[in-house]
DRENGU-781066 format. One line per field, with one value per residue (C-alpha): residue in one letter; x, y, z. Coordinates in nm, 2 decimals, padded with zeros to 4 digits. Layout:
BEGIN
residu <- a,...
px <- X,...
py <- Y,...
pz <- Z,...
END
This chain:
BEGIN
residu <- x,x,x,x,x,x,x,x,x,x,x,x,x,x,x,x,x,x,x,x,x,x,x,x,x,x,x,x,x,x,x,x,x,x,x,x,x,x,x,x,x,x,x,x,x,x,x,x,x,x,x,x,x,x,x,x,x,x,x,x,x,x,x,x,x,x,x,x,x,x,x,x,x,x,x,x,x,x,x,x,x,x,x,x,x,x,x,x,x,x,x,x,x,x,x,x,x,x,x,x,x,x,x,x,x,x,x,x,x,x,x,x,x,x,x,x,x,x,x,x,x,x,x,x,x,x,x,x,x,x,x,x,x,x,x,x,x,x,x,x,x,x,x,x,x,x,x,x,x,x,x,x,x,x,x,x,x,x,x,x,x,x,x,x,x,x,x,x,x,x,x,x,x,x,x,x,x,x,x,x,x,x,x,x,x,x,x,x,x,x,x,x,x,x,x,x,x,x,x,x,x,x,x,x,x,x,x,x,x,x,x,x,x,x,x,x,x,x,x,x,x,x,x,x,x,x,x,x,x,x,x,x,x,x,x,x,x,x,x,x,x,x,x,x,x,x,x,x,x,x,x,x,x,x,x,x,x,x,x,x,x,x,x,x,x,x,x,x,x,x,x,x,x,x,x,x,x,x,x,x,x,x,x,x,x,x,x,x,x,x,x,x,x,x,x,x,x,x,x,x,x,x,x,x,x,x,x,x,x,x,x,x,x,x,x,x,x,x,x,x,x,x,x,x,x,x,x,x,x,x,x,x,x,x,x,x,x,x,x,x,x,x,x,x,x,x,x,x,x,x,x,x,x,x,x,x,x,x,x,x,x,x,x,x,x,x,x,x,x,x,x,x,x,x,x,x,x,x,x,x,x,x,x,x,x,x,x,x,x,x,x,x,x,x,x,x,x,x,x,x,x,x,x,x,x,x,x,x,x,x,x,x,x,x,x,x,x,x,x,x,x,x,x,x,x,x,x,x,x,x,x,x,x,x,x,x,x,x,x,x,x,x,x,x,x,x,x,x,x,x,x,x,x,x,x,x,x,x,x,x,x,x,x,x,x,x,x,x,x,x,x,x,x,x,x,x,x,x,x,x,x,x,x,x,x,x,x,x,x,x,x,x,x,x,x,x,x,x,x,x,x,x,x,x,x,x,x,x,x,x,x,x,x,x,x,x,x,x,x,x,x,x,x,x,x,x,x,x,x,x,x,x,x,x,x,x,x,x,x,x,x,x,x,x,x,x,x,x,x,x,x,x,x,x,x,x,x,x,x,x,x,x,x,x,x,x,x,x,x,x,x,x,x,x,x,x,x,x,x,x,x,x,x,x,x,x,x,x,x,x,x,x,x,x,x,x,x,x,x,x,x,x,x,x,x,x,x,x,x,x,x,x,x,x,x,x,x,x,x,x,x
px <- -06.69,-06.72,-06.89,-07.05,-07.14,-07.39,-07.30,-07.51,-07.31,-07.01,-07.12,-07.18,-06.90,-06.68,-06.92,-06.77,-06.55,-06.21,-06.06,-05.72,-05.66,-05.74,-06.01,-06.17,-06.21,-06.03,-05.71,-05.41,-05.34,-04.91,-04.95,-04.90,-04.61,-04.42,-04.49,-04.35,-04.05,-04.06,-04.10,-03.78,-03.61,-03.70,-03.61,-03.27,-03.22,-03.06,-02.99,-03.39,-03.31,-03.24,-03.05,-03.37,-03.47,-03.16,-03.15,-03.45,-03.41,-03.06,-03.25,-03.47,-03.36,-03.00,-02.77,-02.55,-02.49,-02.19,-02.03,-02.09,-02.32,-02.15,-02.35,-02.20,-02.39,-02.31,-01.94,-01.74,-01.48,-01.46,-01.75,-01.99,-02.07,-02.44,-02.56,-02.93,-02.90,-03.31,-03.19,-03.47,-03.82,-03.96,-03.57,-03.40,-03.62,-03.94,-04.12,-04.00,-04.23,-04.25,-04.17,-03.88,-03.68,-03.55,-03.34,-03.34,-03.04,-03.12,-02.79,-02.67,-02.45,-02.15,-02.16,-02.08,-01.75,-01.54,-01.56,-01.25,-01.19,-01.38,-01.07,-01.00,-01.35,-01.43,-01.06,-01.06,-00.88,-00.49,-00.56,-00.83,-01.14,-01.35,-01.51,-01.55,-01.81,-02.04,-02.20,-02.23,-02.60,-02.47,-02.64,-02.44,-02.57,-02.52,-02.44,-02.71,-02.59,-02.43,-02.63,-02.62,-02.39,-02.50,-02.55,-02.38,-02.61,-02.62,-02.43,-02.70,-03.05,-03.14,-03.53,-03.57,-03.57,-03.95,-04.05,-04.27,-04.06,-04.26,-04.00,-03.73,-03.83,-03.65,-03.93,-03.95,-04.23,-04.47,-04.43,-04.06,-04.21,-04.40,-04.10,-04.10,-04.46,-04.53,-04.92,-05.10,-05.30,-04.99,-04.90,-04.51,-04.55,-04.69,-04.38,-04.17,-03.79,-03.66,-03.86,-03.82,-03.44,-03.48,-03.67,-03.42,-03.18,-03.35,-03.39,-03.08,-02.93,-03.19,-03.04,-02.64,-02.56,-02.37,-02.02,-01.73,-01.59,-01.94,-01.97,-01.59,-01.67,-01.97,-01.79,-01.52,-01.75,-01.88,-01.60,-01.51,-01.14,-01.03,-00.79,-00.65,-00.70,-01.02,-00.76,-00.49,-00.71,-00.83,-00.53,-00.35,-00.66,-00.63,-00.23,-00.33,-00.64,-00.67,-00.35,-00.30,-00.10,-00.25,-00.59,-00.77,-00.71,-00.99,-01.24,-01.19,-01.45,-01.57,-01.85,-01.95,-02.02,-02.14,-02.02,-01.80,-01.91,-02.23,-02.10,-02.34,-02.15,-01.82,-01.65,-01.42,-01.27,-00.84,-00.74,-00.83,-00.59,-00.61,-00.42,-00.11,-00.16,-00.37,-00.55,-00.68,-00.95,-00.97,-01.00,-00.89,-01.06,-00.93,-01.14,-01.16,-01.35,-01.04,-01.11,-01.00,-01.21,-01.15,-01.41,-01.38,-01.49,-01.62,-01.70,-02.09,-02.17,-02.17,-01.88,-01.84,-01.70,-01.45,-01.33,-01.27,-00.97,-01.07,-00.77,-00.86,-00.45,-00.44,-00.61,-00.56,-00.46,-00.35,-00.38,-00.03,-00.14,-00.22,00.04,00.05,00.39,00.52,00.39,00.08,00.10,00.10,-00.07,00.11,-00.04,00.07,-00.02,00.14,00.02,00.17,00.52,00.44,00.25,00.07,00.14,-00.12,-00.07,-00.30,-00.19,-00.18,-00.43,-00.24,-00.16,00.20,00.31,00.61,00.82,00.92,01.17,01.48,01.78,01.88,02.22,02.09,01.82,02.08,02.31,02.17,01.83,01.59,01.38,01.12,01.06,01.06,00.77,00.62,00.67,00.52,00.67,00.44,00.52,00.45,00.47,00.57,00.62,00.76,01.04,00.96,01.18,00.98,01.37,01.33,01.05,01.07,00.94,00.93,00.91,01.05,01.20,01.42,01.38,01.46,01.51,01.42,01.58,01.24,01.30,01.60,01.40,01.02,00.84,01.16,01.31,01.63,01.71,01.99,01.97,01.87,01.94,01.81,01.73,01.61,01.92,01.95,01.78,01.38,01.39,01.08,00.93,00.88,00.62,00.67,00.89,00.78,01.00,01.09,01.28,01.38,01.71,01.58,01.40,01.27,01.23,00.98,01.03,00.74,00.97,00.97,01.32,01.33,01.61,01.70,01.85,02.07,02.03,02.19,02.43,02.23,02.18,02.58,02.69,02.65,02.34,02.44,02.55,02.27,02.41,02.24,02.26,01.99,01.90,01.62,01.38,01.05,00.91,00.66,00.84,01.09,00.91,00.81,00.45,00.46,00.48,00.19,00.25,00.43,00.32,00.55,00.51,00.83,01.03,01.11,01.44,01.70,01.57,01.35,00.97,00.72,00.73,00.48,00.47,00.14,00.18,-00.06,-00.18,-00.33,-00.05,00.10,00.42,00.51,00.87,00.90,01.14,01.39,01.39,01.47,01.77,01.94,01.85,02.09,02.34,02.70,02.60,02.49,02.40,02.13,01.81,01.54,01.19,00.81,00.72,00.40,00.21,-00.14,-00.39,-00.70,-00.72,-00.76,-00.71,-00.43,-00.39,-00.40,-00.36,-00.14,-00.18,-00.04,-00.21,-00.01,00.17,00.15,-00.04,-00.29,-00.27,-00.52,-00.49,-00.76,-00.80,-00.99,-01.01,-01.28,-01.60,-01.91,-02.22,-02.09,-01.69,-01.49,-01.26,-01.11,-00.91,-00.75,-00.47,-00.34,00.06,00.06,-00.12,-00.03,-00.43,-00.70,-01.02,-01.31,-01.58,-01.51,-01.54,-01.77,-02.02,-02.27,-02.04,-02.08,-01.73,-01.78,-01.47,-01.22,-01.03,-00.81,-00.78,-00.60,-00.57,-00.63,-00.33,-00.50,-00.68,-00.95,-00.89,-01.00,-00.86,-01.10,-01.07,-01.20,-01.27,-01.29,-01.44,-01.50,-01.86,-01.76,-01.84,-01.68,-01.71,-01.59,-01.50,-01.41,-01.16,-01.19,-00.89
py <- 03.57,03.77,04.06,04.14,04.46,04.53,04.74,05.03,05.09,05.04,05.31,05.56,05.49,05.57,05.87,06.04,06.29,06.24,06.39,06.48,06.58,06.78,07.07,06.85,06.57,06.32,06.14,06.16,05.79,05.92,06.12,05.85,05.73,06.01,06.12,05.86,05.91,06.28,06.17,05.95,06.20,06.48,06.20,06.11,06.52,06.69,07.01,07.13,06.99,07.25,07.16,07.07,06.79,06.68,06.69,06.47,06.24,06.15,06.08,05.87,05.64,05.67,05.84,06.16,06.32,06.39,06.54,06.32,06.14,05.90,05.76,05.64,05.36,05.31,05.42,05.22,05.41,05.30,05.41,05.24,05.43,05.37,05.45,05.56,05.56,05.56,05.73,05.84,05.65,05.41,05.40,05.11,04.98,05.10,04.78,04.65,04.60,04.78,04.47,04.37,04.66,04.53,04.22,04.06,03.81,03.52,03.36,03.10,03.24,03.02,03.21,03.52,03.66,03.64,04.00,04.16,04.22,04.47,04.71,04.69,04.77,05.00,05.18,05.57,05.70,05.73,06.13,06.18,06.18,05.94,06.27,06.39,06.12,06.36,06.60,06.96,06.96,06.75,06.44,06.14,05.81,05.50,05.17,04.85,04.66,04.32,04.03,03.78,03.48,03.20,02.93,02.59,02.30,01.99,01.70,01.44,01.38,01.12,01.00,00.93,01.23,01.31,00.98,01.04,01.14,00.83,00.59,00.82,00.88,00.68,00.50,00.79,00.86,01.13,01.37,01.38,01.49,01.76,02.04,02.00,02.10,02.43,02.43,02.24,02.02,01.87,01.52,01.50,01.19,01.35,01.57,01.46,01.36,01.65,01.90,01.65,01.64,02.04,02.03,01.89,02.05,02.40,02.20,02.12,02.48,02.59,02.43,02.42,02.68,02.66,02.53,02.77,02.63,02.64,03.07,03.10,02.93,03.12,03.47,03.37,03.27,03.65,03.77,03.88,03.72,03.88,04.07,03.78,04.02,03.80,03.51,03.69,03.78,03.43,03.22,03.52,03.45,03.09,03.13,03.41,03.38,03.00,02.83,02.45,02.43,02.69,02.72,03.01,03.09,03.03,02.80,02.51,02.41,02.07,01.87,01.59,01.24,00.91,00.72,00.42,00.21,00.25,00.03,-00.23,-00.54,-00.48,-00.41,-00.10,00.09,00.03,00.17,00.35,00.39,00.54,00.40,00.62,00.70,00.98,00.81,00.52,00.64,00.32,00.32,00.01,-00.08,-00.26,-00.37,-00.56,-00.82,-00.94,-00.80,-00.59,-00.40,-00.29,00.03,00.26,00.60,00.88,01.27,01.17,00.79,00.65,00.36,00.05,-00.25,-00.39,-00.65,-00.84,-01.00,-01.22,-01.28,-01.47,-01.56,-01.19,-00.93,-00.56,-00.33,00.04,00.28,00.13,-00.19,-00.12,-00.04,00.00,00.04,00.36,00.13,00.04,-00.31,-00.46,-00.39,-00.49,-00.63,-00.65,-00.59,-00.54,-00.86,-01.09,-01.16,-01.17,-00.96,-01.06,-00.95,-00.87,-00.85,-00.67,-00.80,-01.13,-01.20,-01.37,-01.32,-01.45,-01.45,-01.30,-01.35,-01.04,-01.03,-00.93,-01.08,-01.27,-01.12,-00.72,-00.86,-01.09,-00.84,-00.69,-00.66,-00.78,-01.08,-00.95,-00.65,-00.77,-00.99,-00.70,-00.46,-00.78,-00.94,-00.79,-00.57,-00.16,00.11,-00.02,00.20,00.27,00.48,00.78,00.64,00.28,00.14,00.04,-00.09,00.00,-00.13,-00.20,-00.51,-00.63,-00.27,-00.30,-00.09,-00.34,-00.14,-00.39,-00.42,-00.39,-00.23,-00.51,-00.81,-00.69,-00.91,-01.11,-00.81,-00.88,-00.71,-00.48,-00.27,-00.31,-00.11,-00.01,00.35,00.34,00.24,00.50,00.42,00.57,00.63,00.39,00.18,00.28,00.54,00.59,00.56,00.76,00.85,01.25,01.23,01.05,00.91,01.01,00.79,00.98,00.74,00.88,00.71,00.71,00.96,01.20,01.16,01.20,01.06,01.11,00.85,00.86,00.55,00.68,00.37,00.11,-00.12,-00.13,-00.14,-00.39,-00.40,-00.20,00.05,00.32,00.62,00.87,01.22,01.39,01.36,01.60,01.58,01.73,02.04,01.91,01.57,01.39,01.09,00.78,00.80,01.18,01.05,00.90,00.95,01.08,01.21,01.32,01.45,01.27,01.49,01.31,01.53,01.58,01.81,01.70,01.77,01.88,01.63,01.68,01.52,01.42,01.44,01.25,01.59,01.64,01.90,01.89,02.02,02.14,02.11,02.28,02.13,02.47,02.35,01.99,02.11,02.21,01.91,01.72,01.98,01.94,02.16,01.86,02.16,02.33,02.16,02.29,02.46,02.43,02.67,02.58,02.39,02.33,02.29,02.23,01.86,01.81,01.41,01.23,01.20,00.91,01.00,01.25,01.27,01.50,01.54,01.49,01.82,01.86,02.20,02.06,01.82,01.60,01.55,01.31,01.18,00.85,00.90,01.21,01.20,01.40,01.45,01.75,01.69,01.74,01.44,01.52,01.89,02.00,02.25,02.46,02.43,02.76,02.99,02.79,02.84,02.60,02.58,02.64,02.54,02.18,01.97,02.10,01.94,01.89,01.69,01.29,01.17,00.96,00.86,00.87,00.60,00.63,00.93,00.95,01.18,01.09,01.24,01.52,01.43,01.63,01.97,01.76,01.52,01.28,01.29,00.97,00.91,00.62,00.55,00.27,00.21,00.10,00.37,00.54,00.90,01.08,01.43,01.59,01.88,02.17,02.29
pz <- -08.89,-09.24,-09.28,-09.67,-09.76,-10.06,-10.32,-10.20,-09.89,-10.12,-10.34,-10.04,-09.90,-10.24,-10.21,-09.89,-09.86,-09.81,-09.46,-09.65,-10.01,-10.26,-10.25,-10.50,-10.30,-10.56,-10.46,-10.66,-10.70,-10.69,-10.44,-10.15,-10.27,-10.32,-10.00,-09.81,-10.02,-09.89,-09.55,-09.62,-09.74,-09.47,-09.20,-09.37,-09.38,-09.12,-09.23,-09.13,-08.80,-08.51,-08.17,-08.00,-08.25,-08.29,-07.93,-07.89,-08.17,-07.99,-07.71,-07.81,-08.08,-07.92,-08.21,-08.21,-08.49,-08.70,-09.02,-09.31,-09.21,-08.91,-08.64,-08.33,-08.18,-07.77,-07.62,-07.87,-08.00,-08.37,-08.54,-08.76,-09.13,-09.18,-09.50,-09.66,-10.00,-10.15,-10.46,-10.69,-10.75,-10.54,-10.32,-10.21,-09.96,-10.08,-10.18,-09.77,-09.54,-09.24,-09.02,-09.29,-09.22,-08.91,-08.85,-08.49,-08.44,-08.31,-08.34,-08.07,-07.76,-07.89,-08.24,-08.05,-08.09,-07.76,-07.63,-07.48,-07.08,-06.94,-06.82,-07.23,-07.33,-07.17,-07.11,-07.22,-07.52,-07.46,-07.63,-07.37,-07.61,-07.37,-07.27,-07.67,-07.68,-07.48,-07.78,-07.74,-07.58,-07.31,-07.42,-07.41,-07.58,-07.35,-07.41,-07.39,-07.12,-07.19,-07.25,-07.01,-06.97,-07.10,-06.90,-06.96,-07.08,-06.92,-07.04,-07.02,-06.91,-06.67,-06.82,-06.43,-06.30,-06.47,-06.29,-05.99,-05.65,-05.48,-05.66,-05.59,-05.21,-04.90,-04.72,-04.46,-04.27,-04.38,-04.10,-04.24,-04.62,-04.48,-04.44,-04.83,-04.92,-05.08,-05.00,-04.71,-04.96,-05.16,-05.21,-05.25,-05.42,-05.69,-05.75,-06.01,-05.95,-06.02,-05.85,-05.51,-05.58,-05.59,-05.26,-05.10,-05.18,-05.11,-04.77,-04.68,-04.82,-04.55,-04.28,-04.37,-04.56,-04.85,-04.78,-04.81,-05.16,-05.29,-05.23,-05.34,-05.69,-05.76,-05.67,-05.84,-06.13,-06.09,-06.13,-05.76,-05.77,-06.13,-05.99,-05.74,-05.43,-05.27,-05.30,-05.15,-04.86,-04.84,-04.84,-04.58,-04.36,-04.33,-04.25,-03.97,-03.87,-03.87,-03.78,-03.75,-03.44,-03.21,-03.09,-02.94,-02.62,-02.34,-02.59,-02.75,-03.09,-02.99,-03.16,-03.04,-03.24,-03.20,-02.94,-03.01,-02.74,-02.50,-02.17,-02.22,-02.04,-02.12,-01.82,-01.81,-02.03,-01.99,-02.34,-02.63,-02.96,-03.27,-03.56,-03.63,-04.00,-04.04,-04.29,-04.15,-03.91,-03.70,-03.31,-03.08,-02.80,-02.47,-02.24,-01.85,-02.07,-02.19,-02.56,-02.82,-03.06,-03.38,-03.47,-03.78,-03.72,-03.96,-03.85,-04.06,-03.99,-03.63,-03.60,-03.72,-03.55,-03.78,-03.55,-03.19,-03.06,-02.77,-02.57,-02.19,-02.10,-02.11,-01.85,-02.02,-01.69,-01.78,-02.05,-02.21,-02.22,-02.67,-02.88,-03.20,-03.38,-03.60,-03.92,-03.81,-03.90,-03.58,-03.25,-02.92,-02.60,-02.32,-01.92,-01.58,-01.42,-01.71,-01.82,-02.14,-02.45,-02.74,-03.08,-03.33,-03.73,-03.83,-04.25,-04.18,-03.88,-03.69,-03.27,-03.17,-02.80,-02.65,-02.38,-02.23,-01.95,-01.76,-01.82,-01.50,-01.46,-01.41,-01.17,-00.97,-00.93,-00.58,-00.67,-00.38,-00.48,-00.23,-00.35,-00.73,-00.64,-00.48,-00.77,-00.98,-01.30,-01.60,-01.89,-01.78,-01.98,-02.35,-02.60,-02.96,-03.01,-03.24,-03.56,-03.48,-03.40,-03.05,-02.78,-02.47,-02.13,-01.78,-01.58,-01.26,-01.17,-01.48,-01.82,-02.11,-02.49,-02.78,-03.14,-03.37,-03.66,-03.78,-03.61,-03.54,-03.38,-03.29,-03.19,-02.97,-02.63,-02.70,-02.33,-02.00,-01.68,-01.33,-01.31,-00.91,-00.72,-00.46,-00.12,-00.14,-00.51,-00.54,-00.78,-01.20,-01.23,-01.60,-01.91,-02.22,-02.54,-02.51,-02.79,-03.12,-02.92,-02.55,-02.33,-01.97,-01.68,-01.39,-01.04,-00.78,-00.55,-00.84,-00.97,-01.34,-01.52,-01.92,-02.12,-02.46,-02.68,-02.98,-02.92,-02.78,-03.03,-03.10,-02.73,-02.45,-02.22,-02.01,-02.15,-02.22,-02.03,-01.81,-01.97,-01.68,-01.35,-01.15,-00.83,-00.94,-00.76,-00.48,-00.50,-00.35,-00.11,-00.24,-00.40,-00.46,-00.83,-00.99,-01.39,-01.69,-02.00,-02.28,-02.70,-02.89,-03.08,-03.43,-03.43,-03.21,-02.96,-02.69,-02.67,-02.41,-02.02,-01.76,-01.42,-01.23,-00.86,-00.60,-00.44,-00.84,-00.92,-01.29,-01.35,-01.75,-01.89,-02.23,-02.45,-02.38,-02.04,-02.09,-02.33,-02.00,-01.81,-02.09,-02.08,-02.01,-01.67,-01.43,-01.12,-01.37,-01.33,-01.54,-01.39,-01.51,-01.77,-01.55,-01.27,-01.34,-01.04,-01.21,-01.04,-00.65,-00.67,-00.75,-01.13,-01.29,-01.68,-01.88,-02.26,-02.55,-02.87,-03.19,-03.26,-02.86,-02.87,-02.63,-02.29,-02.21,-01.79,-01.56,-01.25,-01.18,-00.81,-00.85,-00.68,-00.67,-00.93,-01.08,-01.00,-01.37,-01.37,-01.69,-01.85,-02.17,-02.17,-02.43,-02.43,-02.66,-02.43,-02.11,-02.04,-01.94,-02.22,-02.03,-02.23,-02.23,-02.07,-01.83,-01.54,-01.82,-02.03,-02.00,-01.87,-01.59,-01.46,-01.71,-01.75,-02.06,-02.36,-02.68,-02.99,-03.33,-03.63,-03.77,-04.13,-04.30,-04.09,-03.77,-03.52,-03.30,-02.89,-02.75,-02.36,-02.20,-01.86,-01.57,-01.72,-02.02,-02.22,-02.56,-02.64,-02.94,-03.00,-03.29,-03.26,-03.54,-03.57
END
């Protein structure tokens, strides 16, 4: 809206007295110019100036004043000649505007010039005269602070994300939407893609956390590591504080997963394997249902059943009766009440049969036929050596060492001997692989032997000497023995043996100790580093983790509702974990454990049971 005025209000308006001027009341039409050239001048003046305005002006527009006119602007030490030159008349910047005398930049971050480290910028003078910059008042002009980093753009834009979040959404129900409301009324699938994709992730940050790489990058991004000390610290905390082969002492961090298997109708559980290459996270499955399963297994997803070998010629008895070899390749199969094993190639698909047996000359020579029924004609206790050379096994009292690694599956028998031959040494309770060359032989009276077979594939059958011989402590009668579990060494020492007695003792032999059992001294026989009592009923299962820092021991003969069937031991700390498993954990009666290789930080425990049940574990290491 305009407003007109007539020209009688203009005339008594030109008719007023002036509030500034002359006495006269008439303007001086040069006098407003040159005053704003005076007032120019008196600013640009400094000689008028006292301390105190001086003083104040520094204050507030930021300058300190020098000789010859030099202004210093912030801390910078180089200073930065500024100069006001209006000369006579009307000046250099007389016909500017007010709002023209000032410049912002508005230049892009990128057309900044890179600005020097910090510890350079800001570094005092080598003659001391960092504390010159303070002027004689005490006034000392600071520095703006530094602009901001700018952030880095995106490198594309997806058009989807300003779609609505209802085509983005998983069909979830909308009790499950709720948590992501901001206000009771709001309809999520309003929201557009990326303000749901937000949501969730402010939802998920909520409940997780941010994971450890994520808070390292943005401190380091910060600035927090410049100097490389939060590294140091960090990479000295995961060598101390967090280290691979020994666990803390008195608790064990267990989470449990998915379980592989539920027990619906598949008999009991007589094996579980994981495949020996850390990165193939696959878990077999042997069952009184005469069938092998194949599951893959993941820390996130539950598992997977990848395959099933039905196999009704052959009735899986023990915990030994899968096998796989060093490779992985192939899968051996084998059981006590059979005189033969199957062999699965896992490549190729295709199942073989093998006849596994004494040679008639070692059981001829002396060997009752009564008792060798009695003792029963399967395959007991195979196992790979630790190089993947040799197979060895059990069957009709004798142990019989296979060629595999020139022939494989049509491996030839290089060795076979008797270890029991003295009068009440008993049946085979056991032969496990304690070394890369040493095989350990575990009678039912408790008698250990140790054998070399360094030179059993160039020598005759019999031929596989005897380097160790030793009654375990609270053996010595027939059936005191009831397993052995070892860790292979893949050098030339020996690794960790332990002995499971019927009255639910264990004895522990560290690999020091079984260095003297092999020792040219045949009168030293080593002792237990220690004797676990954690188990009142006979054990029935002894099993060492890969790097053998831990011992898995159970007994199938427990009873009682809140009766613990099942331990772990730390070998480091010769201690018992205590916080699992407990009465509250669902073990049933185990049946069968193994160990998965350590991959991603974590190795998998599964248990088996007589109600056909699968539980996994997952070990943080």
């Amino acid at each position: 809206m305009s407003v007109k005025r007539s020209n009688a209000d203009a005339d008594s308006i030109s008719r007023k007295k002036p509030r500034t001027g002359s006495k006269k009341g008439k303007r001086s039409t040069n006098s407003a110019p040159l005053k704003i050239e005076e007032r120019l001048k008196r600013i640009q003046d400094d000689s008028w100036k006292d301390d105190e305005a001086k003083e104040l002006e520094g204050l507030v527009f930021g300058r300190s004043f020098a000789e010859d006119g030099e202004v210093t602007l912030g801390d910078n030490d180089d200073p930065v000649q500024l100069n006001f030159d209006f000369g006579e008349g009307e000046g250099e910047f007389g016909h500017l505007e007010d709002d023209d005398l000032f410049v912002v930049d508005g230049a892009e971050p990128e057309s900044r010039p890179p600005q020097e480290d910090d510890d350079q910028e800001f570094a005092p003078d080598a003659d001391g005269e960092d504390d010159d910059r303070e002027n004689d008042e005490g006034a000392t002009a600071t520095a703006p602070p530094p602009p901001p980093k700018p952030k880095s753009r995106a490198a594309w834009h997806d058009p989807s994300d300003a779609a609505p979040s209802s085509s983005l959404a998983p069909a979830a129900p909308a009790a499950r939407l709720r948590k992501l409301r901001r206000a009771p009324d709001e309809n999520i699938a309003d929201l557009s893609g990326k303000e749901y994709e937000s949501r969730l992730r402010a939802q998920f940050k909520r409940i997780h956390g941010d994971a450890s790489w994520v808070s390292k990058a943005r401190a380091h991004a910060r600035g927090a590591g410049a100097d490389g000390e939060d590294e140091g610290v960090d990479t000295l905390a995961g060598v101390v504080i967090r280290p691979k082969t020994k666990r803390g002492d008195g608790k064990l961090q267990v989470r449990r997963l998915h379980d592989v298997m539920s027990g619906e109708g598949q008999g009991e559980i007589k094996s579980v394997l994981f495949h020996p290459s850390e990165r193939v996270s696959v878990l077999a499955v042997g069952s009184s249902d005469r069938r092998v399963r194949l599951f893959g297994v993941s820390s996130t997803a539950p598992p997977t059943l990848v395959q099933t070998l039905h196999i009704p010629s052959l009735p899986l008895s023990s915990p030994e009766s899968l096998a796989f070899s060093p490779s992985g390749r192939e899968m051996l199969m084998s059981s006590d009440r059979r005189g033969f094993a199957w062999l699965w190639d896992l490549e190729g698909g295709r199942v073989t049969r093998r006849e596994l047996s004494a040679p008639a000359s070692v059981l001829d020579d002396g060997f009752n036929t009564r008792k060798r029924k009695r003792e029963g004609s399967g395959v007991s206790f195979p196992s790979f050596s630790p190089t993947g050379s040799l197979l060895s096994l059990a069957t009709e009292g004798v142990v019989c060492l296979y060629d595999w690694r020139s022939s494989g599956s049509q491996g030839a028998l290089v060795s076979s001997f008797k270890p029991g031959t003295a009068k009440g040494d008993g049946g085979i309770a056991g032969v496990r692989w304690v070394g890369a060359n040493t095989l350990s032989v575990l009678l039912s009276s408790s008698t250990v032997l140790l054998y070399d077979t360094r030179n059993t594939a160039r020598s005759s059958l019999s031929s596989t000497p005897c380097v160790g011989k030793w009654t375990d402590e609270g053996g010595g009668f027939r059936g005191s023995a009831r397993c052995l579990g070892t860790s292979a060494s893949y050098g030339e020492g020996a690794g960790w043996l332990s002995i499971g007695s019927s009255s639910g003792l264990i004895n522990l032999y560290s690999p020091t100790s079984l260095a003297q059992a092999t020792s040219a001294e045949a009168s030293v026989h080593p002792k237990p580093v220690k004797t676990i009592e954690n188990l009142t009923t006979p054990i029935s299962l002894l099993k060492f983790n890969t790097d053998a820092s831990m011992l898995a021991l159970a007994s199938k003969d427990v009873s009682g509702k809140n009766a613990v069937g099942m331990r772990l031991f730390n070998t480091q700390s010769l201690t018992t974990y205590a916080n699992f498993p407990t009465s509250a954990t669902p073990l049933g009666r185990v049946t069968t454990v193994d160990f998965s290789r350590r991959g991603n930080g974590e190795e998998y425990l599964a248990v088996g049971n007589v109600r056909g049940r699968v539980g996994l574990w997952a070990v943080e290491q």
